[in-house]
DSSP file (Angstrom, degrees, kcal/mol; ACC not computed):
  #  RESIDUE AA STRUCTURE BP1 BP2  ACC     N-H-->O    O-->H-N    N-H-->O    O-->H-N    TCO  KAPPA ALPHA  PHI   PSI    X-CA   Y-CA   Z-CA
    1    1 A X              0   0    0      0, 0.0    25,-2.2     0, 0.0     2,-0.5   0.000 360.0 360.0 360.0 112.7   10.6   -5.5    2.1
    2    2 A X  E     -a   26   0A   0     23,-0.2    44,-1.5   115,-0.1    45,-1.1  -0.773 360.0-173.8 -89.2 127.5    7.1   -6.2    3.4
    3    3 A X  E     -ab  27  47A   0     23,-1.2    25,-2.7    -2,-0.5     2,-0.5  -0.894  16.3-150.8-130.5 159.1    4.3   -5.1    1.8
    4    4 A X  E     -ab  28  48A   0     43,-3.6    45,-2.7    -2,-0.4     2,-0.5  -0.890  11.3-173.8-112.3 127.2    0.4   -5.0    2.6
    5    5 A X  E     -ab  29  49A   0     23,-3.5    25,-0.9    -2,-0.5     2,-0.5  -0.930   4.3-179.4-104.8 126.8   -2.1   -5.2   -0.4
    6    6 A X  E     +ab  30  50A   0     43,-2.1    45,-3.6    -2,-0.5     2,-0.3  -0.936  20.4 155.5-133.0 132.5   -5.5   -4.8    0.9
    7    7 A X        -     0   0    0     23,-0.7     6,-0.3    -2,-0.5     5,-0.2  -0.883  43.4-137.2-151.5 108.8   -7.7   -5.0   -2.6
    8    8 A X  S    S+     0   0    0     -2,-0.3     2,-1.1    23,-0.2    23,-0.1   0.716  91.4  68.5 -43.5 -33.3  -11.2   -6.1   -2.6
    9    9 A X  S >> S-     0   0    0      1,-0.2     3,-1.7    21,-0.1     4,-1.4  -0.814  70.3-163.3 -97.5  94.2  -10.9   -8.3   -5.6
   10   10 A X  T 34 S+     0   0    0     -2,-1.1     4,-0.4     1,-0.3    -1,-0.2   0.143  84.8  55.1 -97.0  21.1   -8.8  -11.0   -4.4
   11   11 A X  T 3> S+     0   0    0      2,-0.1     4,-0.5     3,-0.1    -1,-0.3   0.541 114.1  46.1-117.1 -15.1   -7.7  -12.5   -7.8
   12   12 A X  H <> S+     0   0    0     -3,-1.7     4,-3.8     2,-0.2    -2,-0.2   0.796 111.2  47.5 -62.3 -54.3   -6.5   -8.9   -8.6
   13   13 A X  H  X S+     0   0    0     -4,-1.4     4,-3.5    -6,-0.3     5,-0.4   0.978 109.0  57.3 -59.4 -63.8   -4.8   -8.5   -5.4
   14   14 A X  H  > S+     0   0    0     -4,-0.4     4,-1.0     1,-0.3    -1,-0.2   0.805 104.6  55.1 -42.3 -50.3   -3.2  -12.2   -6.2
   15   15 A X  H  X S+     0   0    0     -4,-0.5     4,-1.6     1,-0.3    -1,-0.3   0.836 115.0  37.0 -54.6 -55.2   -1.7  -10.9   -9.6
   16   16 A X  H >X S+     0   0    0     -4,-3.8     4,-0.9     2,-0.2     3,-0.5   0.961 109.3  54.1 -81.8 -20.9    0.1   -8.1   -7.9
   17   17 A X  H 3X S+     0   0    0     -4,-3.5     4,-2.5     1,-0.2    10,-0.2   0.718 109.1  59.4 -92.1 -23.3    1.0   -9.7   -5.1
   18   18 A X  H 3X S+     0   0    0     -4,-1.0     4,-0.6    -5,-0.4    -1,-0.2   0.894 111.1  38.0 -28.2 -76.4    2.5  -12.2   -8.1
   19   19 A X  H <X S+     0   0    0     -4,-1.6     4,-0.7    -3,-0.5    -2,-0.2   0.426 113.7  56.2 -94.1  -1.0    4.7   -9.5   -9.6
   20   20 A X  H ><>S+     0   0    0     -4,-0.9     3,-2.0    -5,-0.2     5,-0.5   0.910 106.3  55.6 -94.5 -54.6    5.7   -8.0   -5.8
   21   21 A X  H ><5S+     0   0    0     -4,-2.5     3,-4.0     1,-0.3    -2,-0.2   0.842 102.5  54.4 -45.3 -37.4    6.9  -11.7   -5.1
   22   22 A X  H 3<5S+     0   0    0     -4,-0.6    -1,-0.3     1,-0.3    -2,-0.2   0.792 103.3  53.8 -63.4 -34.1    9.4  -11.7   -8.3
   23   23 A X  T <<5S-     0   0    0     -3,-2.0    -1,-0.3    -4,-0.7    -2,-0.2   0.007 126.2-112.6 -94.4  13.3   11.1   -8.5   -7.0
   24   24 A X  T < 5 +     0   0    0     -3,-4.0     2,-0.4     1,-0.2    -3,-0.2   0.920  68.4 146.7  61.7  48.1   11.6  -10.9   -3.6
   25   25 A X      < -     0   0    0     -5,-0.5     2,-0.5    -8,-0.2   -23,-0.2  -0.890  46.9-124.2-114.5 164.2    9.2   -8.8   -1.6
   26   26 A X  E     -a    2   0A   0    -25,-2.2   -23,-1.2    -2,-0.4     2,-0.3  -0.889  26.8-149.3 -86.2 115.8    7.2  -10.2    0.9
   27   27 A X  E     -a    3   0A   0     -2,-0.5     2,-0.4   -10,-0.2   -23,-0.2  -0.551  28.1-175.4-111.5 153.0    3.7   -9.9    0.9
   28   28 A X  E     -a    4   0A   0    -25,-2.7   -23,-3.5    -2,-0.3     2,-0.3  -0.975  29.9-165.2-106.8 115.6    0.0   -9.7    3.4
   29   29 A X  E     +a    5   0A   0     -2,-0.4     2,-0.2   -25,-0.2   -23,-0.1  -0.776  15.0 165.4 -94.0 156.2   -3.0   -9.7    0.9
   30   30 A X  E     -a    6   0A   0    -25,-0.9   -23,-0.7    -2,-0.3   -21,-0.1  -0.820  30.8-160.4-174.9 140.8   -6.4   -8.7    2.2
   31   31 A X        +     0   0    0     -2,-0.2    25,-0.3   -25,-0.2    24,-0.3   0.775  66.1  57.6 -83.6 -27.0   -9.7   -7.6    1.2
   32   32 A X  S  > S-     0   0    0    -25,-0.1     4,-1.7     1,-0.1     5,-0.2  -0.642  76.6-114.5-123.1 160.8  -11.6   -6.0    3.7
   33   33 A X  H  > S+     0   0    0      1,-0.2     4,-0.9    -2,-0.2    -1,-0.1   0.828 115.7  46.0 -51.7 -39.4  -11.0   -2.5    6.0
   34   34 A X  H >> S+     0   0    0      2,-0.2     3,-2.0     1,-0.2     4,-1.5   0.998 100.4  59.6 -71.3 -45.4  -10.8   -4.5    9.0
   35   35 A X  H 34 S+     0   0    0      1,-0.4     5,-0.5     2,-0.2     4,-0.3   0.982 112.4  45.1 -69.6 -60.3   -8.6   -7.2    8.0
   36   36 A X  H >X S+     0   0    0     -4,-1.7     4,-1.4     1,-0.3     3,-0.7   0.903 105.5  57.2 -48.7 -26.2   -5.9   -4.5    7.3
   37   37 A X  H XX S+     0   0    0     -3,-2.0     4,-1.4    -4,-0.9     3,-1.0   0.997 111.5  48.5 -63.7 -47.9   -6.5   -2.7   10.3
   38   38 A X  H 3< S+     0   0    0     -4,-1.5    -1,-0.3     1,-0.3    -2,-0.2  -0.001 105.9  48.2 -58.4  12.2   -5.6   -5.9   11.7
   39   39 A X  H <4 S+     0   0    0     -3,-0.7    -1,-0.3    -4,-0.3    -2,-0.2   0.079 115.1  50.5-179.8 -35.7   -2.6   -6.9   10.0
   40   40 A X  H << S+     0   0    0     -4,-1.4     3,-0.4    -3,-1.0    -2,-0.2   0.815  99.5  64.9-108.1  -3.1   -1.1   -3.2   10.7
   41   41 A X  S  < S+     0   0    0     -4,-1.4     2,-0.4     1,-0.2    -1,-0.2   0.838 117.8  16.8  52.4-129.4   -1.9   -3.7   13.7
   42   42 A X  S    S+     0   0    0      2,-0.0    -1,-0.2     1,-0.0     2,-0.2  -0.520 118.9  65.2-117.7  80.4    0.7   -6.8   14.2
   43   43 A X        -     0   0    0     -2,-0.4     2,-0.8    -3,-0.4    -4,-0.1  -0.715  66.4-149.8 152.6 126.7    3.0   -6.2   11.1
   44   44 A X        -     0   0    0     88,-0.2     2,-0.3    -2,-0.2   -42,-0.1  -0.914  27.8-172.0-121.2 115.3    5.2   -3.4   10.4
   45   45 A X        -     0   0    0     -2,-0.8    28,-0.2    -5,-0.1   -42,-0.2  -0.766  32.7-143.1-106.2-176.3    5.5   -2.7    6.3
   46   46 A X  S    S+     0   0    0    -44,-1.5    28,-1.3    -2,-0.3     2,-0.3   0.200  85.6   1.5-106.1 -12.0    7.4   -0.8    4.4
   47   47 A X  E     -bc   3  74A   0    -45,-1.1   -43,-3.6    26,-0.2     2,-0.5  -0.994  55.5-156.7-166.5 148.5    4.6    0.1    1.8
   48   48 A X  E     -bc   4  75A   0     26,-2.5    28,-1.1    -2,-0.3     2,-0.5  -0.972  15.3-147.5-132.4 153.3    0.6   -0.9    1.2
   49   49 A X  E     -bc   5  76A   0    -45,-2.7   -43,-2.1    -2,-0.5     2,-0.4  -0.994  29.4-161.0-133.7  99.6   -0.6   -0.7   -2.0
   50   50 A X  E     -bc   6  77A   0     26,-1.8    28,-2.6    -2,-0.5     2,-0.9  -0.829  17.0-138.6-108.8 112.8   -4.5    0.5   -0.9
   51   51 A X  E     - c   0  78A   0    -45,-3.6    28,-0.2    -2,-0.4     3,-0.2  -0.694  14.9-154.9 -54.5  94.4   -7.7    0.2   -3.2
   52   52 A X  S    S+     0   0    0     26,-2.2     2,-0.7    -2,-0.9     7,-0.4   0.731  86.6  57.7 -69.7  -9.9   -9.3    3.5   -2.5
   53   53 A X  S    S+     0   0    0     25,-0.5     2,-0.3     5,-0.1    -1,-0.3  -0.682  77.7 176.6-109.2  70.0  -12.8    2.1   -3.5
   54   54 A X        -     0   0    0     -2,-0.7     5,-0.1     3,-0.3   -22,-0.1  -0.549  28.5-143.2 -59.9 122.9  -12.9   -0.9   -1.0
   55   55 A X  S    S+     0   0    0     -2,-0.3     2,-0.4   -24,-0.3    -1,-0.1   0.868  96.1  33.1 -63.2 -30.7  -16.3   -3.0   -1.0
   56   56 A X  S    S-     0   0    0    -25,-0.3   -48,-0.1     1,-0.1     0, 0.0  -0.765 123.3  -3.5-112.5 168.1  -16.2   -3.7    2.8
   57   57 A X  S    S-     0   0    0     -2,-0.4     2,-0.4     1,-0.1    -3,-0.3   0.711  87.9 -59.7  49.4-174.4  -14.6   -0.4    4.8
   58   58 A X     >  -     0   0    0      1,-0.1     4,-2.2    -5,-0.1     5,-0.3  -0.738  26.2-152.8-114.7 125.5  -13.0    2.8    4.2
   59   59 A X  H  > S+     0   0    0     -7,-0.4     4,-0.8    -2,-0.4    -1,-0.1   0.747  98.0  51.8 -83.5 -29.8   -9.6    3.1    2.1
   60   60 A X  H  > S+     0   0    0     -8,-0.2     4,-2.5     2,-0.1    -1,-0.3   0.967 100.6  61.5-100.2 -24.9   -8.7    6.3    4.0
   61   61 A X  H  > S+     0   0    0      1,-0.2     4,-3.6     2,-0.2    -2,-0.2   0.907 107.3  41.8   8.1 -86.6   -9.1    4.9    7.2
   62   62 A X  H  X S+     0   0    0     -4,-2.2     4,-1.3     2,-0.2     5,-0.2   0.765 107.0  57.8 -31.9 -37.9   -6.5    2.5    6.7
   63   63 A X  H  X S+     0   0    0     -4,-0.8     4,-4.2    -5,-0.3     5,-0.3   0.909 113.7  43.5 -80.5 -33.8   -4.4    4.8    5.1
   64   64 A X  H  < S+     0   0    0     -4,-2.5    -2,-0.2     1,-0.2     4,-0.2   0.772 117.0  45.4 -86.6 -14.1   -4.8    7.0    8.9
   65   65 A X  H  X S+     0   0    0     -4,-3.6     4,-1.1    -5,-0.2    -1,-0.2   0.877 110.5  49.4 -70.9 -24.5   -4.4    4.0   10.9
   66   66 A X  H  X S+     0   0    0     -4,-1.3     4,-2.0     2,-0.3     3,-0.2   0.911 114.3  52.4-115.5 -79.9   -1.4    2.9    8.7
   67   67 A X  H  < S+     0   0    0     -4,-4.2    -1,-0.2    -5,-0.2    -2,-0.1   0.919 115.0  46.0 -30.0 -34.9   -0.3    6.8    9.5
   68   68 A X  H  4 S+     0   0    0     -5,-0.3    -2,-0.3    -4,-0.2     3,-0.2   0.889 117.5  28.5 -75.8 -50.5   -0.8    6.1   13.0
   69   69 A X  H  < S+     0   0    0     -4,-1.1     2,-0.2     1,-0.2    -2,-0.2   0.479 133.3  38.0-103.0   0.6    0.6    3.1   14.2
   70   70 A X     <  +     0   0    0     -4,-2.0     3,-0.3     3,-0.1    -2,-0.2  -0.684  58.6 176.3-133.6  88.8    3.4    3.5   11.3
   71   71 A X  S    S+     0   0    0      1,-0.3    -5,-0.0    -3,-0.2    -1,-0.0   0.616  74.0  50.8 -57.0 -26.5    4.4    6.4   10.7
   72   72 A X  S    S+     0   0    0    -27,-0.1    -1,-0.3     2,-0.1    -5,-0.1   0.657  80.1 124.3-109.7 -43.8    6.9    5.8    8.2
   73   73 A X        -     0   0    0     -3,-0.3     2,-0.3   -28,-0.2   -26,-0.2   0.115  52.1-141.8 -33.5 133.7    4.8    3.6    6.1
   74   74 A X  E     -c   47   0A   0    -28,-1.3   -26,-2.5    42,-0.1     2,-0.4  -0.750   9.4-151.8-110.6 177.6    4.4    4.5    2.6
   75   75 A X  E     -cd  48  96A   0     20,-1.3    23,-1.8    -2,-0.3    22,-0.9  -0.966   9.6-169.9-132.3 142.8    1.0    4.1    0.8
   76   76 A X  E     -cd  49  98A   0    -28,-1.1   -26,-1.8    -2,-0.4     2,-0.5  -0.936  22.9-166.2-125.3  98.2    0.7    3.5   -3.0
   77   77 A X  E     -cd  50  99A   0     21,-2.6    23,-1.7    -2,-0.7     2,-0.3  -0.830   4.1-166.7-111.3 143.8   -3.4    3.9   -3.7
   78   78 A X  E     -cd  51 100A   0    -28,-2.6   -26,-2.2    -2,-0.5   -25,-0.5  -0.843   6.7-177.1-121.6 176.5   -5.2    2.8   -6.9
   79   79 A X        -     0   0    0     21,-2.1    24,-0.4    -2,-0.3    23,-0.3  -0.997  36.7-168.4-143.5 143.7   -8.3    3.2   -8.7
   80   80 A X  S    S+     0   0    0     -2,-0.3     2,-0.3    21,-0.2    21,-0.1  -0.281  82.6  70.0-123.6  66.2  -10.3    2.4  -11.3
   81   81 A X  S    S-     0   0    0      2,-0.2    -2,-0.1     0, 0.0     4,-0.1  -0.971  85.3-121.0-138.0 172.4  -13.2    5.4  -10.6
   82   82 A X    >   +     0   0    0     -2,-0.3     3,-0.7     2,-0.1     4,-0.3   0.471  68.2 128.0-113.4  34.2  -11.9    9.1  -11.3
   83   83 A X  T 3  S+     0   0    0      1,-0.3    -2,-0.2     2,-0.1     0, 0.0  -0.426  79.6  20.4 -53.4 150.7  -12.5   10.4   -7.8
   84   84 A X  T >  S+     0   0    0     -2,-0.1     3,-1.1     1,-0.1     4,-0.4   0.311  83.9 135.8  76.0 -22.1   -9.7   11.9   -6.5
   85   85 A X  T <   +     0   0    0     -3,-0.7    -2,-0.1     1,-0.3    -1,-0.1   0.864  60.3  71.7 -16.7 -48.7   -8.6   12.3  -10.2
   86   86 A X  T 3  S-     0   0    0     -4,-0.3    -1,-0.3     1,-0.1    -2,-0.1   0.352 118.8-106.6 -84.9  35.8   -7.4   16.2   -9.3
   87   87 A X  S X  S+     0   0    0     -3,-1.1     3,-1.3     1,-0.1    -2,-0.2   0.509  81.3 135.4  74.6   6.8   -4.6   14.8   -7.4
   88   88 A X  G >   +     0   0    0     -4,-0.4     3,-0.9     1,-0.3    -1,-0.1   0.239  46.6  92.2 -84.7   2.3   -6.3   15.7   -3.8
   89   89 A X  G >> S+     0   0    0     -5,-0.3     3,-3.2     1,-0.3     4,-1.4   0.835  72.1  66.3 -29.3 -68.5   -5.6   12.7   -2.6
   90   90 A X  G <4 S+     0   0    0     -3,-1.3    -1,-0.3     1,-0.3    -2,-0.2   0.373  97.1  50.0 -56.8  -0.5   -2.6   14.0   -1.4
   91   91 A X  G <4 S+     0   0    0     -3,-0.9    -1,-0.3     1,-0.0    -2,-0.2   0.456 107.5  53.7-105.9 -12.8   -4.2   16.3    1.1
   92   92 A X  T <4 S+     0   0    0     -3,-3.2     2,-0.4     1,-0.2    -2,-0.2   0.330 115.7  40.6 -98.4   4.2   -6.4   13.5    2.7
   93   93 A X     <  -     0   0    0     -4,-1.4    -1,-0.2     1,-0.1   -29,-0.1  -0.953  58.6-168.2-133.6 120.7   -3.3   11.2    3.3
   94   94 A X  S    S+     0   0    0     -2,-0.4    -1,-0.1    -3,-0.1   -30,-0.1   0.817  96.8  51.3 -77.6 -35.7   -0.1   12.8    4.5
   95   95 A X  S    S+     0   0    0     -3,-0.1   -20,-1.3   -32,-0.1    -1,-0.1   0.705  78.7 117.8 -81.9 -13.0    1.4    9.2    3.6
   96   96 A X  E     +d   75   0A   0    -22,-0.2   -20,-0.2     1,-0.1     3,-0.1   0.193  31.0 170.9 -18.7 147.5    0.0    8.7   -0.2
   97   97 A X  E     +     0   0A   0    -22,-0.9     2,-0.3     1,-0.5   -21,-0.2   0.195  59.1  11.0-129.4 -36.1    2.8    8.5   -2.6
   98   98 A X  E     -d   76   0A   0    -23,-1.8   -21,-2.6     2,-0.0    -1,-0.5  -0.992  55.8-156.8-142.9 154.4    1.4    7.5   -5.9
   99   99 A X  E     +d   77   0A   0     -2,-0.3     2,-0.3   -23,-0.2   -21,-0.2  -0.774  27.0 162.6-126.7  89.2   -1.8    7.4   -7.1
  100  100 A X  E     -d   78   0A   0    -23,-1.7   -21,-2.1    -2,-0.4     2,-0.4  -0.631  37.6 -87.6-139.7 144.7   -2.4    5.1  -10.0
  101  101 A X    >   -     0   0    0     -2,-0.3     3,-6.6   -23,-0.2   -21,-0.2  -0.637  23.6-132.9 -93.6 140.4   -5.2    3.3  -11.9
  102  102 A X  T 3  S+     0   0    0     -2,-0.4   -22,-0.1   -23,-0.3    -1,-0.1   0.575 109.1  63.3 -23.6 -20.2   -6.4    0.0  -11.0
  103  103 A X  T 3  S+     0   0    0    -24,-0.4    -1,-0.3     2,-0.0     2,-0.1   0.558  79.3 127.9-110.0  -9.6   -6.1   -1.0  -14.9
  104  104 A X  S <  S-     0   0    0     -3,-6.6     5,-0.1     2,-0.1    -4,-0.0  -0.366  75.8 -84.9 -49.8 128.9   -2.1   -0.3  -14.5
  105  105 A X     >  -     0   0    0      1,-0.2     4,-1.2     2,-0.1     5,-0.0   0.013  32.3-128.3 -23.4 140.4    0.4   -3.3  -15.8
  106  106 A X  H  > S+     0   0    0      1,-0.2     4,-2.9     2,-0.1    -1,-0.2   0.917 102.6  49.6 -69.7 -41.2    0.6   -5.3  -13.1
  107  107 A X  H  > S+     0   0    0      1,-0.2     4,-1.9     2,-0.2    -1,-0.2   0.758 112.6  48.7 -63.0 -19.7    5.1   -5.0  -13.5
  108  108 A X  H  > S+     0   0    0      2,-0.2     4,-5.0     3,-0.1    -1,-0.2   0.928 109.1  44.8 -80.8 -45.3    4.9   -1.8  -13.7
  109  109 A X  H >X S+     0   0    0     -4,-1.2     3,-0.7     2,-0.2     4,-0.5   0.979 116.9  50.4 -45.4 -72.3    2.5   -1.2  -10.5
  110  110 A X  H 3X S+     0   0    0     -4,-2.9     4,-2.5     1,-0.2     5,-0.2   0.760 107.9  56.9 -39.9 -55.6    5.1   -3.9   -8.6
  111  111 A X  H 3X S+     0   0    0     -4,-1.9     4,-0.8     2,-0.2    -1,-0.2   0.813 117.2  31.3 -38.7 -64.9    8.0   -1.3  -10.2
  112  112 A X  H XX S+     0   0    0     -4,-5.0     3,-3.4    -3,-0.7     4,-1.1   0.897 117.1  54.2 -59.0 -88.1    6.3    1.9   -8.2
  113  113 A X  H 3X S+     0   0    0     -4,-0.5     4,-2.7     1,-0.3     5,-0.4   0.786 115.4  43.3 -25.4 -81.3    5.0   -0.4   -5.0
  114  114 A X  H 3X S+     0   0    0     -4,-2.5     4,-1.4     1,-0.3    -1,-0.3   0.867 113.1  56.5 -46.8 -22.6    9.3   -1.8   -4.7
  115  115 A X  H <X S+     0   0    0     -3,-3.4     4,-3.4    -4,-0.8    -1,-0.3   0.899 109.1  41.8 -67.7 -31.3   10.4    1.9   -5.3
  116  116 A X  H  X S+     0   0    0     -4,-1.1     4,-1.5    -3,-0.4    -2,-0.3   0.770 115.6  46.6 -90.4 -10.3    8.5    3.1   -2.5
  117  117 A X  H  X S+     0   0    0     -4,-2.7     4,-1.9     2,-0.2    -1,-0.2   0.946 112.8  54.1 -89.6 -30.4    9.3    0.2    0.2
  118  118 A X  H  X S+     0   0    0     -4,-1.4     4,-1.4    -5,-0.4    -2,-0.2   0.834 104.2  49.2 -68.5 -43.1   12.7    0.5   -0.7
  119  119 A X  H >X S+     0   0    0     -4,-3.4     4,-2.1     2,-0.2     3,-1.8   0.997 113.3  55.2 -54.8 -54.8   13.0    4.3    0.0
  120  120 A X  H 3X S+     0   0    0     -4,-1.5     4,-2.5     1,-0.3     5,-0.3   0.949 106.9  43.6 -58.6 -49.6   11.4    3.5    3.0
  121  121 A X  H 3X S+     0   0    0     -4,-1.9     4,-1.1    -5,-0.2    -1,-0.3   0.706 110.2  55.0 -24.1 -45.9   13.7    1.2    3.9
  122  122 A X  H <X S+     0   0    0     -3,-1.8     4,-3.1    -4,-1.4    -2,-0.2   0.898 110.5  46.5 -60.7 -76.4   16.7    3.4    2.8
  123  123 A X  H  X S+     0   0    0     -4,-2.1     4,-0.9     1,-0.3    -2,-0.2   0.630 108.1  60.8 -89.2 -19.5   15.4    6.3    5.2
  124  124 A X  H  <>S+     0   0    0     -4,-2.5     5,-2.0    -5,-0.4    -1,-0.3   0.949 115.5  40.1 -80.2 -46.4   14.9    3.1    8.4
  125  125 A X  H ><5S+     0   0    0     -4,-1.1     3,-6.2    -5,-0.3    -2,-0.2   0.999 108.3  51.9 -73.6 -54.5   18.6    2.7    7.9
  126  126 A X  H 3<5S+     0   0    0     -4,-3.1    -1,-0.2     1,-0.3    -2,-0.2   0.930 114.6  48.7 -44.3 -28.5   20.1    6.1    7.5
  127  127 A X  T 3<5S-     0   0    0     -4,-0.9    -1,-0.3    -5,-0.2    -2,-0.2   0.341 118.7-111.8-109.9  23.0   18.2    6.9   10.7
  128  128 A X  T < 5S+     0   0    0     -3,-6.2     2,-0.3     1,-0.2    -3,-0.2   0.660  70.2 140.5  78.0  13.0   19.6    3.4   12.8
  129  129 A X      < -     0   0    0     -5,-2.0     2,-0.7    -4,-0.2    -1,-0.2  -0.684  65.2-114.9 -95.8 145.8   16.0    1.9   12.9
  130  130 A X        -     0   0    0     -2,-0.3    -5,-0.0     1,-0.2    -1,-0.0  -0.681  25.8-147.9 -80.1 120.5   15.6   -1.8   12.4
  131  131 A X              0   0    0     -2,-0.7    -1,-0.2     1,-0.2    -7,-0.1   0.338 360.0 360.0 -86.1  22.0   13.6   -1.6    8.9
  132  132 A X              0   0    0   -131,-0.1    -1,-0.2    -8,-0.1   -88,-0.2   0.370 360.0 360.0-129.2 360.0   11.7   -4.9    9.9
């Protein structure tokens, strides 16, 4: 399973990227809007786990480029602000899955972030697709 973290705070980012490695996943950290654009881009995951309050670029962006050149990708976003709080998320991302605060256990985060590359995964085989 590959997954892209793009989380402004790279010692944060480092910590999940920590607990995604333990569950054998492989991972692309990054900080900034671009560098994720770049990175999906030439890199097919199975899941990003997206800060929606990025310091350099725009967290729904991503999430519609991510939509775009991979469809199938799923997207995990956290926060620690309570925009987006009334679940509305889900109407600005058709690819959202979970929505979770920044301040979540990091094992637990990894726990959602490995369910959702794995469904994806799951759904690349039933339907004959190479899931990397």
């Amino acid at each position: 399973m590959h997954v892209l973290i793009v989380q402004s705070d790279a010692g944060l980012g480092l910590l999940w990227q920590t607990h995604l490695e333990r569950l054998d996943a492989q991972v692309t950290q990054v900080v900034t809007g671009e560098a994720a654009f770049s990175a999906i881009e030439n890199t097919r995951f199975d899941v990003i786990l997206l800060d929606l309050m990025l310091s350099e670029g725009s967290a729904l962006a991503v999430a519609d480029l991510a939509q775009f050149r991979q469809p199938d990708v799923n997207v995990v976003f956290v926060t620690d602000t309570t925009f987006f709080s009334d679940g509305s998320i889900f109407n600005h991302s058709a690819n959202a899955r979970a929505f979770v605060q920044t301040a979540t256990p990091p094992e637990d985060l990894a726990a959602i972030v490995y369910h959702y590359g794995s469904v994806n995964r799951a759904r690349a085989a039933l339907t004959g697709q190479s899931p990397d």
